[in-house]
C-alpha positions, 0 to 999 in steps of 0.5 A: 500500500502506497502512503504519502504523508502531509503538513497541513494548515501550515504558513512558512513565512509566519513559521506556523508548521500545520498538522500532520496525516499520512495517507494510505491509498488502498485498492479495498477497504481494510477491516477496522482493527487493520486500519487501527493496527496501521495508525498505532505503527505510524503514530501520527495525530490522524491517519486517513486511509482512502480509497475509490468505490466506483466514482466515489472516494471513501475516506476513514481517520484513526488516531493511533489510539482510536477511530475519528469521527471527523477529522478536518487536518486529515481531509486536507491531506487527502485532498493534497494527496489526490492534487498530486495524482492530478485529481482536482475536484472531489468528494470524500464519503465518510460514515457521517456525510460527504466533504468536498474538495479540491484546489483553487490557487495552489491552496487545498480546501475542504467544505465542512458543515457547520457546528452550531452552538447548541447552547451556554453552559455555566462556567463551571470552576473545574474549567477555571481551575484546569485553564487559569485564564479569564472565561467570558462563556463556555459554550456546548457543541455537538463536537467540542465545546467552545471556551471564549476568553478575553484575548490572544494572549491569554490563549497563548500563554494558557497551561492546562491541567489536562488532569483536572479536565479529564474529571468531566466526560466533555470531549474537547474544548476549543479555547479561543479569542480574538486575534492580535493579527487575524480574526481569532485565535484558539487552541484545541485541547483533547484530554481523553486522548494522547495527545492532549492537543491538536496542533491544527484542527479542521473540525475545531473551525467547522464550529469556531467559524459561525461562532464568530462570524456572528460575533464579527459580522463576517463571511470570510476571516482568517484564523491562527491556531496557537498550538506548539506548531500552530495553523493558519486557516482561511475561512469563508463561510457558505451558507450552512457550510464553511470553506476551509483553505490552508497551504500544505507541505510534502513530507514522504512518501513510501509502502506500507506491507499489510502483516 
């Protein structure tokens, strides 16, 4: 199996490196467990495996630890993947609907449906307690939940307790400010998981764009992800969807022999 793995969401001149996934072309589909056994060995942030069934391109994301329901970082470097075969226009089937896809300008994007906010939660003071930083709302998703604090610095300098936010059965949070240089900033912090937290993270923005998109009375914005390796993201929202454009990196390529 030929695999190619990716840099997304990456600015060079910023020094901002984006987020990684290697791609996995398969002739069929693999089994779950095989597809999980292949992640854990390559022990990337996601994993895409992708293959064609008649004219559809079908797509499936494992963390090294388990499988991801939606993964936005993992899509563009599909869609970066099919740009090198000379495949420019595109959908991506998966369990929870279709993605599109492609390349307009030397830049891959992909259209996520929005995640509305579905309501405000009380601030609660284990998040006060994990995130140390003021917290202006605390907002439920059906994906992560979205934490509003005063400004980008507070999200940059923010040291979380990932222990304490391990107490609640919440997901992920997506902390978030607006911008010193750009529309809003934000970090994605995962405690269930390994990683603890993404370095940039196509779903977070799927939820991150109406939210301020409202708040700021726009339709295209752009966005900075402070992670370690940080993201840029290009946003224009389309309706009940959001155009997400990135720029992207090659980093190699190789065969995988299935055990």
């Amino acid at each position: 199996m030929k695999f190619s793995s990716y840099a997304v969401f990456t600015d060079k001149v910023s020094g901002l490196s984006g987020n990684t996934s290697t791609v996995v072309v398969l002739d069929h589909p693999l089994s779950g467990r095989q597809m999980q056994d292949i992640a854990s060995d390559l022990w990337q942030p996601a994993t895409t495996f992708l293959w064609k069934e008649g004219n559809h391109w079908h797509v499936r994301w494992f963390a090294p630890d388990q499988e991801i329901g939606l993964c936005g970082h993992g899509s563009m470097a599909a869609v970066a993947c099919l740009h090198d075969k000379g495949i420019t226009d595109f959908d991506l089937h998966f369990n929870g609907g279709i993605i599109s896809g492609g390349v307009e300008n030397d830049r891959c994007y992909i259209t996520l449906e929005i995640i509305p906010v579905v309501e405000e939660l009380k601030i609660e003071d284990y998040l006060l307690k994990a995130l140390k930083i003021p917290i202006l709302g605390h907002y439920q998703t059906s994906n992560k939940n979205i934490i509003l604090t005063d400004n980008q610095e507070s999200v940059k300098s923010m040291r979380p307790n990932f222990e304490i936010l391990r107490s609640s059965p919440i997901f992920g949070y997506a902390v978030t400010a607006p911008g010193d240089h750009c529309d809003f900033v934000s970090r994605t912090l995962v405690p269930h998981v390994h990683q603890l937290e993404d370095p940039a993270t196509g779903s977070s923005h799927a939820a991150l764009a109406p939210f301020w998109a409202s708040r700021l009375h726009k339709t295209e914005m752009e966005a900075i992800q402070l992670s370690k390796r940080g993201g840029k993201f290009y946003l224009k929202m389309q309706g009940t969807t959001v155009r997400l454009s990135g720029d992207h990196d090659k980093l190699n390529a190789g065969t995988i022999y299935l055990r």
